[in-house]
Each structure stands twice: as structure tokens, then as C-alpha cells.
mmCIF entry with sequence, helices, sheets and N, C-alpha, C, O atoms, coordinates in Angstrom:
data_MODEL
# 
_entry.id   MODEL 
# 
_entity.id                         1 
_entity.type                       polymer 
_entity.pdbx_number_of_molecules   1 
# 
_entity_poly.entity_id                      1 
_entity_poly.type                           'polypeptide(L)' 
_entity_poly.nstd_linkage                   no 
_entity_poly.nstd_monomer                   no 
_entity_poly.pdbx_seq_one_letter_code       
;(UNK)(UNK)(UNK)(UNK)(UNK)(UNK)(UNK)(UNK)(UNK)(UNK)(UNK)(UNK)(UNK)(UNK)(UNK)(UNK)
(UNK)(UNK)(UNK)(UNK)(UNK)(UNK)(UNK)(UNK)(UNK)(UNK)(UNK)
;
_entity_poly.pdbx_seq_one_letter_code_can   XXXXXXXXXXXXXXXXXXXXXXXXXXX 
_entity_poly.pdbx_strand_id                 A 
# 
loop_
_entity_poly_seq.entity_id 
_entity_poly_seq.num 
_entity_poly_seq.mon_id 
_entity_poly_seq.hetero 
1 1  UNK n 
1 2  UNK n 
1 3  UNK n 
1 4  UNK n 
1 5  UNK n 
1 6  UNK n 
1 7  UNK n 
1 8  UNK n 
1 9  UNK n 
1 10 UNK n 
1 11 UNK n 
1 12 UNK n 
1 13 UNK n 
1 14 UNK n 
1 15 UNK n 
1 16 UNK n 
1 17 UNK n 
1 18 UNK n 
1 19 UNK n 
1 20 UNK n 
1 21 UNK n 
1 22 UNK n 
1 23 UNK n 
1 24 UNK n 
1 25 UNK n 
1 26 UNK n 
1 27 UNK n 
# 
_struct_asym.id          A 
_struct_asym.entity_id   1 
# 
_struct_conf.conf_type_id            HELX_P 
_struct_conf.id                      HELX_P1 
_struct_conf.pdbx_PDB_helix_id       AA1 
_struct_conf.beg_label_comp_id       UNK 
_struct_conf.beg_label_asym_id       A 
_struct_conf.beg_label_seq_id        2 
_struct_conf.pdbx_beg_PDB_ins_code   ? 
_struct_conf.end_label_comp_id       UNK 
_struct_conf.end_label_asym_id       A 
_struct_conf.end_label_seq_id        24 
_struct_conf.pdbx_end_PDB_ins_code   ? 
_struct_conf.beg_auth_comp_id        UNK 
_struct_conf.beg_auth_asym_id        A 
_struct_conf.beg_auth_seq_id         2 
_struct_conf.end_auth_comp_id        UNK 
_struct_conf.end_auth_asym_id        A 
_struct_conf.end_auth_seq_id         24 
_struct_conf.pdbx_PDB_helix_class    1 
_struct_conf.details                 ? 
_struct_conf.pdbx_PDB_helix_length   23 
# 
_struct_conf_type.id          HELX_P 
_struct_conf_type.criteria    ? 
_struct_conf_type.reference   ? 
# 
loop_
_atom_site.group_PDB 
_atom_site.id 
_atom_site.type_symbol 
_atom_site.label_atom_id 
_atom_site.label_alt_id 
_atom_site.label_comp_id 
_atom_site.label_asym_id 
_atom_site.label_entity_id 
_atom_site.label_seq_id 
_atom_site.pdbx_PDB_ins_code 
_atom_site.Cartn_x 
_atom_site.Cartn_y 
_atom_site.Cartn_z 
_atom_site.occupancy 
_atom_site.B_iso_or_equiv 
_atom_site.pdbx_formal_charge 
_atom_site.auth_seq_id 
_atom_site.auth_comp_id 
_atom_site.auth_asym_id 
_atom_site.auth_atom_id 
_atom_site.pdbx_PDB_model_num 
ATOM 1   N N  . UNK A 1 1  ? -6.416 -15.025 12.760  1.00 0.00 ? 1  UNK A N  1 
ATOM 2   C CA . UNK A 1 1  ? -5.725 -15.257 11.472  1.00 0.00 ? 1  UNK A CA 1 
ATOM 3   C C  . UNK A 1 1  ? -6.322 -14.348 10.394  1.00 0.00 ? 1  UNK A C  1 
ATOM 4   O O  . UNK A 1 1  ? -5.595 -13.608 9.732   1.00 0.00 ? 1  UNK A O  1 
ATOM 5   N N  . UNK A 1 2  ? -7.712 -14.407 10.209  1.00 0.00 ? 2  UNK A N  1 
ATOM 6   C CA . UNK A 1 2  ? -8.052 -13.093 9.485   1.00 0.00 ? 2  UNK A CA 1 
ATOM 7   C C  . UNK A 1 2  ? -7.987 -11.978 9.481   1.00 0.00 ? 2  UNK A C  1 
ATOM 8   O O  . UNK A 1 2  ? -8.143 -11.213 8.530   1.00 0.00 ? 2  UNK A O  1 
ATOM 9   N N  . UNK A 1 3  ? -7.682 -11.691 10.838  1.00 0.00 ? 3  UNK A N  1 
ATOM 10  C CA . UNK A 1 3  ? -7.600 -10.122 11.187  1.00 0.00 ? 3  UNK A CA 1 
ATOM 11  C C  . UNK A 1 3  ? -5.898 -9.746  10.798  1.00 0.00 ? 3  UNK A C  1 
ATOM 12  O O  . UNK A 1 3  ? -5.411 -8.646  10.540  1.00 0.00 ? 3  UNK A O  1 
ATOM 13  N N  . UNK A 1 4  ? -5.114 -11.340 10.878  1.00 0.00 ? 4  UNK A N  1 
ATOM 14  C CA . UNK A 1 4  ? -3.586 -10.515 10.216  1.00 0.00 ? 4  UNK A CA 1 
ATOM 15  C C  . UNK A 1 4  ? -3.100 -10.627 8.923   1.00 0.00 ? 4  UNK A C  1 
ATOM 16  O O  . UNK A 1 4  ? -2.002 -10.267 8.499   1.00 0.00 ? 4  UNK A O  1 
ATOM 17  N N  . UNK A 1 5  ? -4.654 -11.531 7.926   1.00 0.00 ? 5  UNK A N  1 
ATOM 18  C CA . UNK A 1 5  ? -4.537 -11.567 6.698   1.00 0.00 ? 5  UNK A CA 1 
ATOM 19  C C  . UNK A 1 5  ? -4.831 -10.135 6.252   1.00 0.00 ? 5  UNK A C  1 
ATOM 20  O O  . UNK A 1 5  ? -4.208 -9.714  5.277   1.00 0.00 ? 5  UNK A O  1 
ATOM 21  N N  . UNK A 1 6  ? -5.785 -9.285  6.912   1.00 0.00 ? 6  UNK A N  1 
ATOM 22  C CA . UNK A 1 6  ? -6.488 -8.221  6.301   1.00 0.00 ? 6  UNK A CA 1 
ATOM 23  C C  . UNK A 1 6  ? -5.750 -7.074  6.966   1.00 0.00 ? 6  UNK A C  1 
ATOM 24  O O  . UNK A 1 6  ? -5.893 -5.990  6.401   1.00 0.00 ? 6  UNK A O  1 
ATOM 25  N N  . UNK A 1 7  ? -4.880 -7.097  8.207   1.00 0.00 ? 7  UNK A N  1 
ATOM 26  C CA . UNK A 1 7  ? -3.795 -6.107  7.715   1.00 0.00 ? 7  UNK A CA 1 
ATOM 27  C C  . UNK A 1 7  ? -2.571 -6.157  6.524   1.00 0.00 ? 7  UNK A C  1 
ATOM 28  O O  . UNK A 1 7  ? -1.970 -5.361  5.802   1.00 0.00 ? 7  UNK A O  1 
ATOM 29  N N  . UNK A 1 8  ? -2.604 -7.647  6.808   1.00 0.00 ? 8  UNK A N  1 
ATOM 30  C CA . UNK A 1 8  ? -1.117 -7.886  5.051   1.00 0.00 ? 8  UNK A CA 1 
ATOM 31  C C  . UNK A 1 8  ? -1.691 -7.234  4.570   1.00 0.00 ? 8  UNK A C  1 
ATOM 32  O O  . UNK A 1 8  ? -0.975 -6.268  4.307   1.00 0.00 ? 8  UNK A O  1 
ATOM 33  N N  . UNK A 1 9  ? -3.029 -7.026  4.086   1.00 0.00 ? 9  UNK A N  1 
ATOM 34  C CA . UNK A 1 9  ? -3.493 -6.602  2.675   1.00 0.00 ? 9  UNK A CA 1 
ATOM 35  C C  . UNK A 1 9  ? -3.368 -5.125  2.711   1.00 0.00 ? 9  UNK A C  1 
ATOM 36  O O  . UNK A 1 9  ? -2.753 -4.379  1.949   1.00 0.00 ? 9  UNK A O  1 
ATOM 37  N N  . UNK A 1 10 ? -4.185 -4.826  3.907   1.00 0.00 ? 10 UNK A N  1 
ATOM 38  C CA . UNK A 1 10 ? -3.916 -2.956  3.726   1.00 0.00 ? 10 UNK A CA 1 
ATOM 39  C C  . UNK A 1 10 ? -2.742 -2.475  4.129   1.00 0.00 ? 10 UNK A C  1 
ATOM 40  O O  . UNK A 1 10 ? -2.605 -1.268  3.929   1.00 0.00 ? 10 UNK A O  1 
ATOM 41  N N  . UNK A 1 11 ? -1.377 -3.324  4.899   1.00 0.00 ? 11 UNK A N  1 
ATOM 42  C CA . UNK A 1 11 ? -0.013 -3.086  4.765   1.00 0.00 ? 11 UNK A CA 1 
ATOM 43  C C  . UNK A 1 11 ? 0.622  -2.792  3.274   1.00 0.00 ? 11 UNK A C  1 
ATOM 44  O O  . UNK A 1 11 ? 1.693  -2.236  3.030   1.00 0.00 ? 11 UNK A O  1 
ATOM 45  N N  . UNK A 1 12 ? -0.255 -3.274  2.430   1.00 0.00 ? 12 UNK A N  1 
ATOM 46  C CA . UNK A 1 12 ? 0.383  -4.226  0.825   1.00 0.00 ? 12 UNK A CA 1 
ATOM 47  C C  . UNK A 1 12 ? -0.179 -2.653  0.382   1.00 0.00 ? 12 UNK A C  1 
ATOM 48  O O  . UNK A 1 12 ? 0.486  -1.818  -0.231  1.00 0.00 ? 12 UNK A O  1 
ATOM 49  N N  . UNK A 1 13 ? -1.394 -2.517  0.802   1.00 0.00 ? 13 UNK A N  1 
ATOM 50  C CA . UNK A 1 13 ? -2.011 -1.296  -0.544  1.00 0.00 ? 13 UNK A CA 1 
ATOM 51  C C  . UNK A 1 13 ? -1.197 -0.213  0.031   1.00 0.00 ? 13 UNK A C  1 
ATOM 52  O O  . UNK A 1 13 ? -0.851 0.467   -0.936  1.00 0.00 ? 13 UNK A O  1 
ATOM 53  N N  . UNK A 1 14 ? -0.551 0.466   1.470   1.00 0.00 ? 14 UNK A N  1 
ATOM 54  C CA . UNK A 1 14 ? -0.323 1.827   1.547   1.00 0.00 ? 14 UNK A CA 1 
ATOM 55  C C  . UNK A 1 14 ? 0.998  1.469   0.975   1.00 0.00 ? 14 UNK A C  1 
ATOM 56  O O  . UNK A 1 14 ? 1.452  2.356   0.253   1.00 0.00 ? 14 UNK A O  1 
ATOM 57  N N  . UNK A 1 15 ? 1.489  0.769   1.057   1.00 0.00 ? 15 UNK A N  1 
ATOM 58  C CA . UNK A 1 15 ? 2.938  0.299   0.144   1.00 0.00 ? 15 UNK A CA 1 
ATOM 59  C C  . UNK A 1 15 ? 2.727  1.031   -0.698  1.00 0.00 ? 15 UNK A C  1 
ATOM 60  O O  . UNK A 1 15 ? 3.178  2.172   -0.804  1.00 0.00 ? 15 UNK A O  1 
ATOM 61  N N  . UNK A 1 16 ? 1.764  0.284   -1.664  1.00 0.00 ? 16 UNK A N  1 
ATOM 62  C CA . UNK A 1 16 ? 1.153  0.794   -3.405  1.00 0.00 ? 16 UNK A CA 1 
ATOM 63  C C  . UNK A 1 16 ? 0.954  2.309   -3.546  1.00 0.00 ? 16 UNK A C  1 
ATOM 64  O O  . UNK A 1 16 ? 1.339  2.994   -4.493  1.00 0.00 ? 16 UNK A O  1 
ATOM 65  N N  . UNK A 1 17 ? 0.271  2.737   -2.418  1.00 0.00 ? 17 UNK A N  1 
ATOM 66  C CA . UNK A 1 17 ? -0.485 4.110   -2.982  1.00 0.00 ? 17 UNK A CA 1 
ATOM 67  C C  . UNK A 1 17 ? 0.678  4.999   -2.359  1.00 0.00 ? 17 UNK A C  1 
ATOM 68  O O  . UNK A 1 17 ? 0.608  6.158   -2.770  1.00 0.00 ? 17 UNK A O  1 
ATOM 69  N N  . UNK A 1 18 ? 1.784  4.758   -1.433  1.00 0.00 ? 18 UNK A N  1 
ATOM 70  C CA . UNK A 1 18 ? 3.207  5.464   -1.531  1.00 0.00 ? 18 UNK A CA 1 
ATOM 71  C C  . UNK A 1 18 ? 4.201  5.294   -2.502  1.00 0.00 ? 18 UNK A C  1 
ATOM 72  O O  . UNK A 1 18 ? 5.022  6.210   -2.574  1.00 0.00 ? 18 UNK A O  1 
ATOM 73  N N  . UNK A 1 19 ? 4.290  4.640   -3.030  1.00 0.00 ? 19 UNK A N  1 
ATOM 74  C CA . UNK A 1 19 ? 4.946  3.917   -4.322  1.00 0.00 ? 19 UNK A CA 1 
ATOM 75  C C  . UNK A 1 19 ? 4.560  4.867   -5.538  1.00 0.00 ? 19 UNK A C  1 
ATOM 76  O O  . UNK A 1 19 ? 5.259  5.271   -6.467  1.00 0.00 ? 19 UNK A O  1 
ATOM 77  N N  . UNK A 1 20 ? 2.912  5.146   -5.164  1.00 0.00 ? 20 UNK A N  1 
ATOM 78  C CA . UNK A 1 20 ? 2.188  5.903   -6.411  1.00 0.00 ? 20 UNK A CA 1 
ATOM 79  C C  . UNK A 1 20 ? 2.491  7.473   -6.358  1.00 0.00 ? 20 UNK A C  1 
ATOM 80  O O  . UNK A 1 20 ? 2.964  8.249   -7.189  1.00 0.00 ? 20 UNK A O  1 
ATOM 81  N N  . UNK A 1 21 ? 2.002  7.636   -4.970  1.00 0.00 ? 21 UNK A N  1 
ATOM 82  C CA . UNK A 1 21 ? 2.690  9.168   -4.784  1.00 0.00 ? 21 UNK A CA 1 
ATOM 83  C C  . UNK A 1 21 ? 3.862  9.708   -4.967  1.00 0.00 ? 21 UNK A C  1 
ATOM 84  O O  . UNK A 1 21 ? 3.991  10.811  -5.497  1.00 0.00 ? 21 UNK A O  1 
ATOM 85  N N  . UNK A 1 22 ? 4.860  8.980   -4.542  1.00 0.00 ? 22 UNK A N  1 
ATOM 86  C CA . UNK A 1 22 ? 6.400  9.164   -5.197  1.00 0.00 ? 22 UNK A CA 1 
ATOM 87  C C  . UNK A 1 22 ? 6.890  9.444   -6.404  1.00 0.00 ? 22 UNK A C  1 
ATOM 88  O O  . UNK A 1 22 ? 7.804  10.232  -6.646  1.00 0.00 ? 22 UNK A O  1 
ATOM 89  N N  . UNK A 1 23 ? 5.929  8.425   -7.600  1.00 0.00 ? 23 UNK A N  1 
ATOM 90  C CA . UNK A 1 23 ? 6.301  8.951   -8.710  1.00 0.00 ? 23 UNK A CA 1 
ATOM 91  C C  . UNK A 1 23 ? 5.353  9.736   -9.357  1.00 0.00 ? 23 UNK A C  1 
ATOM 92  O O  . UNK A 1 23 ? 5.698  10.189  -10.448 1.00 0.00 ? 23 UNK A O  1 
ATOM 93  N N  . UNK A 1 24 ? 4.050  10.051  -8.874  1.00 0.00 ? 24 UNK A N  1 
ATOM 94  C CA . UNK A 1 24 ? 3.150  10.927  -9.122  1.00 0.00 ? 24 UNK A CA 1 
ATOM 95  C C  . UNK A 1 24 ? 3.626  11.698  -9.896  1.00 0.00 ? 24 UNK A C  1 
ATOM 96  O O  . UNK A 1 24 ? 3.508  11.621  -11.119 1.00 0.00 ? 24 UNK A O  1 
ATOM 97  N N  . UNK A 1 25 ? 4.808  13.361  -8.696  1.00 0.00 ? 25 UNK A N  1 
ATOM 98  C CA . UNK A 1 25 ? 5.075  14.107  -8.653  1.00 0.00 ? 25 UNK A CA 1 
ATOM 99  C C  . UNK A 1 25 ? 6.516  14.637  -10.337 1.00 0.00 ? 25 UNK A C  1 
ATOM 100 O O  . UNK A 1 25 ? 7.023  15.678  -10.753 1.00 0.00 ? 25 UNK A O  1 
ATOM 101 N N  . UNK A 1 26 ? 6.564  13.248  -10.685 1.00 0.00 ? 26 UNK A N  1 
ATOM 102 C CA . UNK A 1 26 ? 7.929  13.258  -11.787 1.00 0.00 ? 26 UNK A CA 1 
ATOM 103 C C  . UNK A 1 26 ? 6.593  13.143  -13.104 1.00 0.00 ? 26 UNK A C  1 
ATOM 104 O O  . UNK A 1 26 ? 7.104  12.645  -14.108 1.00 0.00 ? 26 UNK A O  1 
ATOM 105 N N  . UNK A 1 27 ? 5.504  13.377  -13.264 1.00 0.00 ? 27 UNK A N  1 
ATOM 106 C CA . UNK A 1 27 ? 4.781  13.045  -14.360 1.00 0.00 ? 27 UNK A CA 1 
ATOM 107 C C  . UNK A 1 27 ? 4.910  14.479  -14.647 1.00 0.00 ? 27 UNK A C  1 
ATOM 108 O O  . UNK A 1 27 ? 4.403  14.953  -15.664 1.00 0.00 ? 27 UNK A O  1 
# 
């Protein structure tokens, strides 16, 4: 159970930090 709480989580952040890169590039 912890080991598929602590992929949700780093599933959750590359979400974030693709999310971030996407609009990076429009700044």
C-alpha cells in the first residue's frame, strides 16, 4: 500500500513538472 501511495505521488509530480514545461516555453 505504500509503495502505490508513493507512486500516486511521483505519478502526481511528473504530471506537474509536464504541465510546467508546456507552458514554460510561452513565457
Amino acid at each position: 500500500a505504500v509503495a502505490q501511495q508513493d507512486f500516486q505521488r511521483a505519478s502526481t509530480c511528473v504530471l506537474r513538472c509536464k504541465d510546467m514545461l508546456i507552458r514554460l516555453p510561452k513565457m
